[in-house]
C-alpha positions in Angstrom: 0.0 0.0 0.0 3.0 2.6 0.9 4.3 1.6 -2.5 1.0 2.8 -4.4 0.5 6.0 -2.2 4.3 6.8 -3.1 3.8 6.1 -6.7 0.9 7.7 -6.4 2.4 11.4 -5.2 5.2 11.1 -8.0 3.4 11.0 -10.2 0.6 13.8 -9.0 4.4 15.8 -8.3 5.5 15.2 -12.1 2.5 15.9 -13.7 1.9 19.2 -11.8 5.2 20.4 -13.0 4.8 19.3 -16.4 2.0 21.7 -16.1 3.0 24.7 -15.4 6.4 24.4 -17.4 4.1 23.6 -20.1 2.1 26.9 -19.6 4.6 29.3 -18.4 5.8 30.9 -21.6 2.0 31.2 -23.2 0.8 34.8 -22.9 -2.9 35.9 -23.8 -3.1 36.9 -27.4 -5.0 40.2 -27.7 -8.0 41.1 -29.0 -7.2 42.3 -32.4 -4.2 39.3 -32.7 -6.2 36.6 -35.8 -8.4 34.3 -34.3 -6.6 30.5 -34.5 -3.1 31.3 -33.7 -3.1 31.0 -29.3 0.0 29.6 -29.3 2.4 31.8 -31.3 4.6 34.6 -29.6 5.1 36.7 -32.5 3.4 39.0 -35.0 4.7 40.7 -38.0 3.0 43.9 -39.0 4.3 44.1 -42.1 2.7 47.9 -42.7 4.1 49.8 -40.1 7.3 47.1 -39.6 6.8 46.4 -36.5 6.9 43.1 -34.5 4.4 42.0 -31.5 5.4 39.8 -28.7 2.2 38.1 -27.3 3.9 36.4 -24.4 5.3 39.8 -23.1 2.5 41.9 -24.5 4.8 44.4 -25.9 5.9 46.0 -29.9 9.1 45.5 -31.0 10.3 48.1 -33.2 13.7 49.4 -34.7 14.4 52.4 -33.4 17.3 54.5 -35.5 19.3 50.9 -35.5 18.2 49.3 -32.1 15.2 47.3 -31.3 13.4 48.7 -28.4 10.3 47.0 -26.9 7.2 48.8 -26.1 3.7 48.0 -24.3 2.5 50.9 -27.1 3.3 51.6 -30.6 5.8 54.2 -31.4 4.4 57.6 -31.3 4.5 57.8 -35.3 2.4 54.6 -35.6 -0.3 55.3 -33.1 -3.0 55.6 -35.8 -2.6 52.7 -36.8 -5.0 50.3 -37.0 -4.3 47.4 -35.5 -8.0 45.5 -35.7 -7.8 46.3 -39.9 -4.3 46.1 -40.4 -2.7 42.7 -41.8 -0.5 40.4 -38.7 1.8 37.8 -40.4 2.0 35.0 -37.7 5.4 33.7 -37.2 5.0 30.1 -36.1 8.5 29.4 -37.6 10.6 31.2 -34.8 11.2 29.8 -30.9 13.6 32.7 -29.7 13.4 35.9 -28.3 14.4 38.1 -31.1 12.4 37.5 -34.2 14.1 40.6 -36.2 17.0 38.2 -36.2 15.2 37.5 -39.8 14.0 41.2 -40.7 15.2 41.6 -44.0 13.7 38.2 -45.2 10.5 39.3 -43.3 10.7 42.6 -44.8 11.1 41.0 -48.4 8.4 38.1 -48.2 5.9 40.5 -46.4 6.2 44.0 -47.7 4.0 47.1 -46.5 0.7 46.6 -47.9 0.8 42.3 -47.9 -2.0 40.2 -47.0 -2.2 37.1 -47.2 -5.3 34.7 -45.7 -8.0 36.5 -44.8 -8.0 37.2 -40.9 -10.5 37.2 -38.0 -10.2 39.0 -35.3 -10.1 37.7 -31.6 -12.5 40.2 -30.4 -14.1 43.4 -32.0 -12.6 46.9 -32.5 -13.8 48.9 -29.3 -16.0 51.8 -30.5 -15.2 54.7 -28.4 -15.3 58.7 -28.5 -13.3 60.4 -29.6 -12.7 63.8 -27.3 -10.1 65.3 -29.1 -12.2 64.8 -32.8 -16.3 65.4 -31.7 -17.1 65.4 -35.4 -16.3 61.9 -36.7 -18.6 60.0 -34.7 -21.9 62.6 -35.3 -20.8 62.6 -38.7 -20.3 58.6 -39.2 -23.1 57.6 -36.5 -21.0 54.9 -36.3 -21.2 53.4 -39.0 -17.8 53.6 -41.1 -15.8 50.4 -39.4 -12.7 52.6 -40.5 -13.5 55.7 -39.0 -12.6 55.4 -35.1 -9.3 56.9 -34.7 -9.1 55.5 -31.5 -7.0 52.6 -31.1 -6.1 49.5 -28.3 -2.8 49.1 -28.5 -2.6 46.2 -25.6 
């Protein structure tokens, strides 16, 4: 019976820390990342050349030569928009520096690429607009393309 109860905790022990080894490194994808693609860490946006790190949450962009991360777009990209705009998926790269491989990103997926069309995770958050009153009285909402406001997380 002590033999069974032992073998018994082992393996409760090994299974538990196969667990969370297995789910450590998995970050939440957000809400304008494409639908079927929860276990990849990186996104190539091939418009604004910029790279998204789902596990840390952050963009990685090349800043005058160095790659700095960021939990928001540079300031020059924060128009962008992130729900309409294309994300290439890179399911092909494990480490922690995915512009390792810019150039032959930057040649296979150049501003303006799309590939397979793309879903959403969630829908584009309709807000107002303080610093622009017109565009929503004008649009009524209406015009998908019109909110210039943005979630960048």
């Amino acid at each position: 019976m002590k033999k069974l109860v032992f073998a018994l905790m082992l393996f409760t022990s090994v299974f538990a820390q196969a667990q969370v080894s297995v789910n450590v490194n998995i970050g939440t994808p957000p809400n304008w990342g494409p639908v079927g693609y929860d276990s990849s860490r990186y996104y190539y946006l091939p418009d604004i050349d910029v790279y998204y790190d789902v596990n840390q949450s952050v963009f990685i962009s090349d800043n005058n030569g160095k790659w700095v991360r960021a939990k928001r777009l540079p300031e020059r990209y924060r128009q962008y928009d992130l729900y309409s705009g294309y994300k290439v998926v890179l399911n092909d790269y494990r480490g922690d520096a995915p512009y390792t491989y810019h150039k032959k990103h930057r040649a296979e997926y150049p501003k303006g690429y799309k590939g397979k069309p793309q879903k959403n995770r969630g829908e584009k958050p309709q807000k107002n607009n303080p610093s622009n009153g017109k565009h929503k009285s004008e649009n009524k909402g209406n015009d998908k393309h019109s909110d210039k406001n943005h979630d960048h997380h």
